[in-house]
FIKOLZA-1660 file (N, C-alpha, C; in steps of 0.1 Angstrom, whole numbers, plus 5000, padded with zeros to 4 digits):
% residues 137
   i   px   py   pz ch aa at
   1 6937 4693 2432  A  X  N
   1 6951 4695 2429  A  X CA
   1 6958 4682 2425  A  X  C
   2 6963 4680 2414  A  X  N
   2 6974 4669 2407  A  X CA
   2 6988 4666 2417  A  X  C
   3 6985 4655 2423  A  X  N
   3 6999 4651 2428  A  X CA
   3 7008 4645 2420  A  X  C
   4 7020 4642 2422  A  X  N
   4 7031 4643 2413  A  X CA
   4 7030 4625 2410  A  X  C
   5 7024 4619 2416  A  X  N
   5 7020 4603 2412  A  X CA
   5 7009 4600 2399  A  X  C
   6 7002 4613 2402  A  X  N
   6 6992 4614 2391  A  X CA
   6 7000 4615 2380  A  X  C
   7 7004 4626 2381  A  X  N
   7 7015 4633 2366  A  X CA
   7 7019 4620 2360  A  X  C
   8 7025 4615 2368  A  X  N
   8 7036 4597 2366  A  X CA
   8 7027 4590 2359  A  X  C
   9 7015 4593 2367  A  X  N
   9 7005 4579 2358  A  X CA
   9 6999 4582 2345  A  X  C
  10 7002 4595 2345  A  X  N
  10 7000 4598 2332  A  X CA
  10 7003 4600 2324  A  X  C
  11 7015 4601 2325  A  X  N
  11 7027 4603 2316  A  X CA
  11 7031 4588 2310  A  X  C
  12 7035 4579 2319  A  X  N
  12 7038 4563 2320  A  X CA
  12 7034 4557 2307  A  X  C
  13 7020 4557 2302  A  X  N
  13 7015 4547 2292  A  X CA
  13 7022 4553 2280  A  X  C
  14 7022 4571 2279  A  X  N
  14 7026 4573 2265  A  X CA
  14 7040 4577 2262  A  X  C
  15 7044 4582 2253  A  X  N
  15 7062 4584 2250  A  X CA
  15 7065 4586 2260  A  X  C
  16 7070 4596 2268  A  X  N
  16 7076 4599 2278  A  X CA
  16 7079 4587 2291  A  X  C
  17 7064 4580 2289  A  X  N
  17 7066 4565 2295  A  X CA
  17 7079 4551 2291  A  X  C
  18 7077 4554 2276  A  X  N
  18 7086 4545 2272  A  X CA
  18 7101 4549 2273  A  X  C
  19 7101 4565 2273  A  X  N
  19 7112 4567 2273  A  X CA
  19 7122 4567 2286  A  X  C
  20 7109 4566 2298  A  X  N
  20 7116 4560 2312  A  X CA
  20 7115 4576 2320  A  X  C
  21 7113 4582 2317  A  X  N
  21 7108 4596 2315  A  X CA
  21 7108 4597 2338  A  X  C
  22 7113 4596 2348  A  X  N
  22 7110 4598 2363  A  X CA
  22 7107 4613 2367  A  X  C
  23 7095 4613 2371  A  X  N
  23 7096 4629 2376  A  X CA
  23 7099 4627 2391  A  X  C
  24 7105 4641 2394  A  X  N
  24 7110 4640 2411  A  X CA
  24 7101 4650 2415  A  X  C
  25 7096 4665 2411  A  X  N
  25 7087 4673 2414  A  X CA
  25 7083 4683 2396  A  X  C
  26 7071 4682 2404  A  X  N
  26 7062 4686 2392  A  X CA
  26 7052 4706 2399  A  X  C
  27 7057 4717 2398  A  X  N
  27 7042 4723 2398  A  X CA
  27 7049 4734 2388  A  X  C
  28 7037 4745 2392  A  X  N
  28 7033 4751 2377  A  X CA
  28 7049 4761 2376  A  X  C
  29 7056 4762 2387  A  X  N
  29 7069 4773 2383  A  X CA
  29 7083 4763 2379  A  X  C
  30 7081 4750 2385  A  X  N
  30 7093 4741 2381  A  X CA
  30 7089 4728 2375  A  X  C
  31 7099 4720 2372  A  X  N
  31 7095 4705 2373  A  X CA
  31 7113 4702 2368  A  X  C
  32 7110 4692 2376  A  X  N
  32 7125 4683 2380  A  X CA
  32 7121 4669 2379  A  X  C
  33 7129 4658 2367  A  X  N
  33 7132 4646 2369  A  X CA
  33 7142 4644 2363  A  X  C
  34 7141 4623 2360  A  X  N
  34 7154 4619 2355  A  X CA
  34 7157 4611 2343  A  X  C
  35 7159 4608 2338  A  X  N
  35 7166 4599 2326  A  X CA
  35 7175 4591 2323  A  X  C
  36 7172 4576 2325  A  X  N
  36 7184 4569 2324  A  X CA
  36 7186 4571 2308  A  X  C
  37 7200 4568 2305  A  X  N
  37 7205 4567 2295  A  X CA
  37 7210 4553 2288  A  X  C
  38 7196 4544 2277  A  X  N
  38 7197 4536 2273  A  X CA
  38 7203 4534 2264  A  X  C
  39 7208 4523 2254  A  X  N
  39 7214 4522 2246  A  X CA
  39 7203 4525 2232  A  X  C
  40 7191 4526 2235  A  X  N
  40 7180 4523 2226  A  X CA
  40 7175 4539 2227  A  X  C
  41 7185 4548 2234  A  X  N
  41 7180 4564 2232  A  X CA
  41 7195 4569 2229  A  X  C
  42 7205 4561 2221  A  X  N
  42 7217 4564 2222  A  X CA
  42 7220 4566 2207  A  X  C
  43 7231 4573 2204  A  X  N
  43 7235 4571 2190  A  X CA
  43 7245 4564 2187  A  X  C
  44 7252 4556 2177  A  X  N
  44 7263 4546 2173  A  X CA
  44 7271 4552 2188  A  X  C
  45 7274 4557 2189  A  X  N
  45 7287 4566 2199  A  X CA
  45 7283 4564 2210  A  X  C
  46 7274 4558 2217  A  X  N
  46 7268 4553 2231  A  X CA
  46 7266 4566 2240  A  X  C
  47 7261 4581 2232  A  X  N
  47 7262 4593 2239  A  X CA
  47 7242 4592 2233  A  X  C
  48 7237 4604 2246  A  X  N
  48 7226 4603 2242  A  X CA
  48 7224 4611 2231  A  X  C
  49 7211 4605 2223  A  X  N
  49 7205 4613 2210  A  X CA
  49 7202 4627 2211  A  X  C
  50 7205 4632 2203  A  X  N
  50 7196 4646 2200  A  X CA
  50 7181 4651 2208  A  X  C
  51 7176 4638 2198  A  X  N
  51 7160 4643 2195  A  X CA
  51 7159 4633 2210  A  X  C
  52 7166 4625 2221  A  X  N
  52 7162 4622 2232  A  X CA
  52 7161 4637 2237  A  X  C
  53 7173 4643 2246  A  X  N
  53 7172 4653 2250  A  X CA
  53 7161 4666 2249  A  X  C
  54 7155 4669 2230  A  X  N
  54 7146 4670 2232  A  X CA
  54 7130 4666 2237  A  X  C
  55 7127 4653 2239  A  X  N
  55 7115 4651 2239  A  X CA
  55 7118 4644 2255  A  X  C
  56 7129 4652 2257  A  X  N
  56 7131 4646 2276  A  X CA
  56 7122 4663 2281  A  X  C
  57 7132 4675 2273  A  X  N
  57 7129 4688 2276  A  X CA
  57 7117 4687 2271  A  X  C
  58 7111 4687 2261  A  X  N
  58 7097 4690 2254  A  X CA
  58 7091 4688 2268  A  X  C
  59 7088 4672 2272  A  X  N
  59 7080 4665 2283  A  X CA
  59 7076 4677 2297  A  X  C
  60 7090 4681 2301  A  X  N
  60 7092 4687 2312  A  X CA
  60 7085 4699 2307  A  X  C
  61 7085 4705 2299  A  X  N
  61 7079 4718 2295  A  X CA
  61 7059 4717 2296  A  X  C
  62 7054 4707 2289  A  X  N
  62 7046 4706 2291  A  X CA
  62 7040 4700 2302  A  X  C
  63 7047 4691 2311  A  X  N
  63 7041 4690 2324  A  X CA
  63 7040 4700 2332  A  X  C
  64 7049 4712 2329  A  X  N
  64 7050 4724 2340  A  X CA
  64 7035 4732 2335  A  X  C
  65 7031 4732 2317  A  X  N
  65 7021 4740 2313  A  X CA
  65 7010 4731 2324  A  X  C
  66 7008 4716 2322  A  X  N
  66 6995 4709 2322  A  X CA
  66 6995 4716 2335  A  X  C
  67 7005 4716 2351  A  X  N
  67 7005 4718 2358  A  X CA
  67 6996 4735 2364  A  X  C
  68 6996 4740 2351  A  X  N
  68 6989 4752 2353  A  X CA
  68 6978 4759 2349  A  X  C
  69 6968 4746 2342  A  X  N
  69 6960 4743 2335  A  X CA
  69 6947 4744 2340  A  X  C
  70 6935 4748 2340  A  X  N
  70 6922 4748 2345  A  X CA
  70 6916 4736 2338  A  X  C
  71 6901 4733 2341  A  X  N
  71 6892 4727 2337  A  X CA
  71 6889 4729 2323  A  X  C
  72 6895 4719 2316  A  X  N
  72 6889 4724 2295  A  X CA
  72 6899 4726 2292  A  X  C
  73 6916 4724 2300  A  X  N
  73 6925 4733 2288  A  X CA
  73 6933 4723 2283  A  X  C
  74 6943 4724 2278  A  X  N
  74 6953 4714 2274  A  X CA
  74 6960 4724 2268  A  X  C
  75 6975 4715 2264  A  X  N
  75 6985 4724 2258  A  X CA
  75 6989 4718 2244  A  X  C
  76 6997 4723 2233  A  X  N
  76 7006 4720 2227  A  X CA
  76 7015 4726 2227  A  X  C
  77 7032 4722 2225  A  X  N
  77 7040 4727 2217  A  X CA
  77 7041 4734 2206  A  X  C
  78 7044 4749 2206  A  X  N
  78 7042 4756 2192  A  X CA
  78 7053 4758 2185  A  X  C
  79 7067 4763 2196  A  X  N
  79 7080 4760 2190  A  X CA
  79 7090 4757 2206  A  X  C
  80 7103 4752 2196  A  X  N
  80 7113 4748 2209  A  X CA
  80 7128 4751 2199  A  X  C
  81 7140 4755 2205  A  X  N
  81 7150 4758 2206  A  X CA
  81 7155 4750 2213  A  X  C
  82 7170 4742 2210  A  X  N
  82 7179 4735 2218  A  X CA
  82 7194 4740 2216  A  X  C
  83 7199 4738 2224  A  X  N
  83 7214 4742 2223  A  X CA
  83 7217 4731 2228  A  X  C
  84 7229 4721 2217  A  X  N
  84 7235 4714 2224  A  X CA
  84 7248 4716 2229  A  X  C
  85 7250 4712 2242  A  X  N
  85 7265 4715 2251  A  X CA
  85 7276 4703 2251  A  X  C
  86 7270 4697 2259  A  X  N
  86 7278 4683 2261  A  X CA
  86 7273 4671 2257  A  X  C
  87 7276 4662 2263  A  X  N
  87 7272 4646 2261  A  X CA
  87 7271 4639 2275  A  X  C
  88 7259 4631 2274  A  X  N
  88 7257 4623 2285  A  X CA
  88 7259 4610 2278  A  X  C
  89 7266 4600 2288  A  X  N
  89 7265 4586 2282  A  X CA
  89 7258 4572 2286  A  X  C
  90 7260 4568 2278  A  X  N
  90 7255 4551 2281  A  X CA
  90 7253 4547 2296  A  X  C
  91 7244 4545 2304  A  X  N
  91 7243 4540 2316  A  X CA
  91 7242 4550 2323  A  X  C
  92 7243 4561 2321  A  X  N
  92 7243 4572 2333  A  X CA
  92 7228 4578 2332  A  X  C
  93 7225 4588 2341  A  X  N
  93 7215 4597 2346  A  X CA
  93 7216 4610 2343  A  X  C
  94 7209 4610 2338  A  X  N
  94 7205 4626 2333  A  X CA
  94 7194 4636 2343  A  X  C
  95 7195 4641 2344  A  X  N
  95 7185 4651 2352  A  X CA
  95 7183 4666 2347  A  X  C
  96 7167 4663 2345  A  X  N
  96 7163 4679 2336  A  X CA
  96 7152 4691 2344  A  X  C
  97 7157 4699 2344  A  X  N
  97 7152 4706 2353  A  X CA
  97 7145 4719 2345  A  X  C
  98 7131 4723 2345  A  X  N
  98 7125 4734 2336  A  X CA
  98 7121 4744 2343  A  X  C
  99 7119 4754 2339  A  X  N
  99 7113 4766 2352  A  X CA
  99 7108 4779 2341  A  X  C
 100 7099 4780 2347  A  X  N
 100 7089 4787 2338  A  X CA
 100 7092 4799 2334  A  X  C
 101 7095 4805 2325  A  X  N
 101 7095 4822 2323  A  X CA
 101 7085 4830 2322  A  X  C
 102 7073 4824 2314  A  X  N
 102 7065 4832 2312  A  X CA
 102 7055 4823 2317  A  X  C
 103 7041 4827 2321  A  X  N
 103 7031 4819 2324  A  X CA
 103 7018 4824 2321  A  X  C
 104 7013 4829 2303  A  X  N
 104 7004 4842 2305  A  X CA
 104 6991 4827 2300  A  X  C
 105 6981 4838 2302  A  X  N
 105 6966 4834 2299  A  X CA
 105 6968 4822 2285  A  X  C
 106 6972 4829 2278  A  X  N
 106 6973 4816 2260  A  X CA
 106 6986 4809 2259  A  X  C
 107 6997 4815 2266  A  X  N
 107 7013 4810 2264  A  X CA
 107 7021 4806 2273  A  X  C
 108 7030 4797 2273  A  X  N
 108 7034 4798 2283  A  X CA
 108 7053 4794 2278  A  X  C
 109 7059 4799 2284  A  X  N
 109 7073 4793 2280  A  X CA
 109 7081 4789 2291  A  X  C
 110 7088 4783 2286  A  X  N
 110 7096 4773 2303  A  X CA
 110 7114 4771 2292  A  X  C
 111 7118 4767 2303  A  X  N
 111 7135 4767 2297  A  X CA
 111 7139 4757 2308  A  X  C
 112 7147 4745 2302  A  X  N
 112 7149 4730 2308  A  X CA
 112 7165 4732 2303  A  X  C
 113 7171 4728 2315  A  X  N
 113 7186 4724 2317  A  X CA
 113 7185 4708 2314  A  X  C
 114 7194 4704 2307  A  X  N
 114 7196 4690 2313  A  X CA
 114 7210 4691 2314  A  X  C
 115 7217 4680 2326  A  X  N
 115 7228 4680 2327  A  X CA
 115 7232 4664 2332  A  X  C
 116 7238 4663 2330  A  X  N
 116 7248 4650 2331  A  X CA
 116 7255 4643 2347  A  X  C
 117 7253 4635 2349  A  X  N
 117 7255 4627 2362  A  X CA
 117 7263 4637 2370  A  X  C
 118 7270 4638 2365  A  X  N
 118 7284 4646 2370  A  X CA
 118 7281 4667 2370  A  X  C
 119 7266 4665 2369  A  X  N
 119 7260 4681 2370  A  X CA
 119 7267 4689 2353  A  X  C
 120 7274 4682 2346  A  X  N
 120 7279 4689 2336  A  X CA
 120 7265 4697 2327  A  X  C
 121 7260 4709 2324  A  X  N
 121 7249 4713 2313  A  X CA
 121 7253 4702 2301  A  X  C
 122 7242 4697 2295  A  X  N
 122 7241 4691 2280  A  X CA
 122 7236 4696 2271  A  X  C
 123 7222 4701 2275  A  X  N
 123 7214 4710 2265  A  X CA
 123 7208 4718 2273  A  X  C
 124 7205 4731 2265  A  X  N
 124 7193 4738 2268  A  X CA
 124 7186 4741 2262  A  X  C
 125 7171 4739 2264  A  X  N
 125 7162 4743 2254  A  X CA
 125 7150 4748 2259  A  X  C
 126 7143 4757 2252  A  X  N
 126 7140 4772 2252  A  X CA
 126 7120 4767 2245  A  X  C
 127 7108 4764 2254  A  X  N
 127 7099 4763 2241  A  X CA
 127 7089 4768 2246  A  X  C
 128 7081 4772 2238  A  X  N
 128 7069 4779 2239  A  X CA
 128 7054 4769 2241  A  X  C
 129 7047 4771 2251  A  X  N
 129 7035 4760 2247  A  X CA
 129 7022 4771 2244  A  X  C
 130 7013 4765 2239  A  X  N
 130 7001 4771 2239  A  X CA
 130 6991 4768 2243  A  X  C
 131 6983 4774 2253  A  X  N
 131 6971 4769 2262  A  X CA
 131 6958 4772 2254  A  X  C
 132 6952 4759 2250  A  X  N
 132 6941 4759 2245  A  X CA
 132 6930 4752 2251  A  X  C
 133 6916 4766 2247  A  X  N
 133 6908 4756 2254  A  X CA
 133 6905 4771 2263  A  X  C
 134 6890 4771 2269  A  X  N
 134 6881 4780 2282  A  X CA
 134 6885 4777 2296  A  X  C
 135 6892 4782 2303  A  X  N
 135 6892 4779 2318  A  X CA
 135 6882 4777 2321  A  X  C
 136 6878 4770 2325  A  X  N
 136 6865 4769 2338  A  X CA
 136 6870 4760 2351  A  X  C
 137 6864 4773 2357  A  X  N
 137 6866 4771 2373  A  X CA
 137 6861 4758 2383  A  X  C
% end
């Protein structure tokens, strides 16, 4: 079983690494971390980016999939939906929280809040992953 240090270490070297990406808890029905908000994930306006908030949600979506993953599988992204709400800004913490809706044999979809220091919603986004690949036990 993957402990949530693993996840970290594996997450760490690639985007989600760079992006500073903290998980606080990781399994297959939730995952919860955080996101500081740089100036280098920011737009002229010192509010965070778009496509941050996506690939903060994307991350969380598929850690919840890997999290439910057997021997041989992996996932991709097939589609995702965002709604933006508010703004988070420059220096603060974001915290995104995903929780799985569906969890079948080939699909899986999860739905990630992220909200703003102050608990305000910023986005929500809605994505579908696809489990590819033979289980084996």
């Amino acid at each position: 079983m993957l402990v949530l240090s693993d996840v970290q270490h594996i997450l760490d070297p690639l985007f989600p690494g760079l992006m500073g990406v903290r998980l606080i808890e990781a399994t297959g029905e939730r995952v919860l971390a955080e996101l500081t908000v740089r100036s280098d994930l920011c737009t002229a306006g010192g509010i965070l980016h778009g496509g941050a908030y996506m690939a903060f949600a994307d991350t969380l979506g598929a850690v919840g999939t890997f999290m439910n993953l057997g021997k041989g599988q992996t996932t991709t992204t097939t589609d995702s939906s965002t709604k933006f709400i508010g703004a988070a800004k420059l220096n603060s913490v974001v915290t995104g929280e995903a929780i799985a809706l569906h969890r079948g044999r080939t699909t899986q979809v999860w739905q990630t809040s992220i909200r703003s220091a102050e608990g305000k919603l910023c986005a929500l986004v809605t994505q579908t992953q696809l489990v590819l690949g033979t289980k084996s036990d």
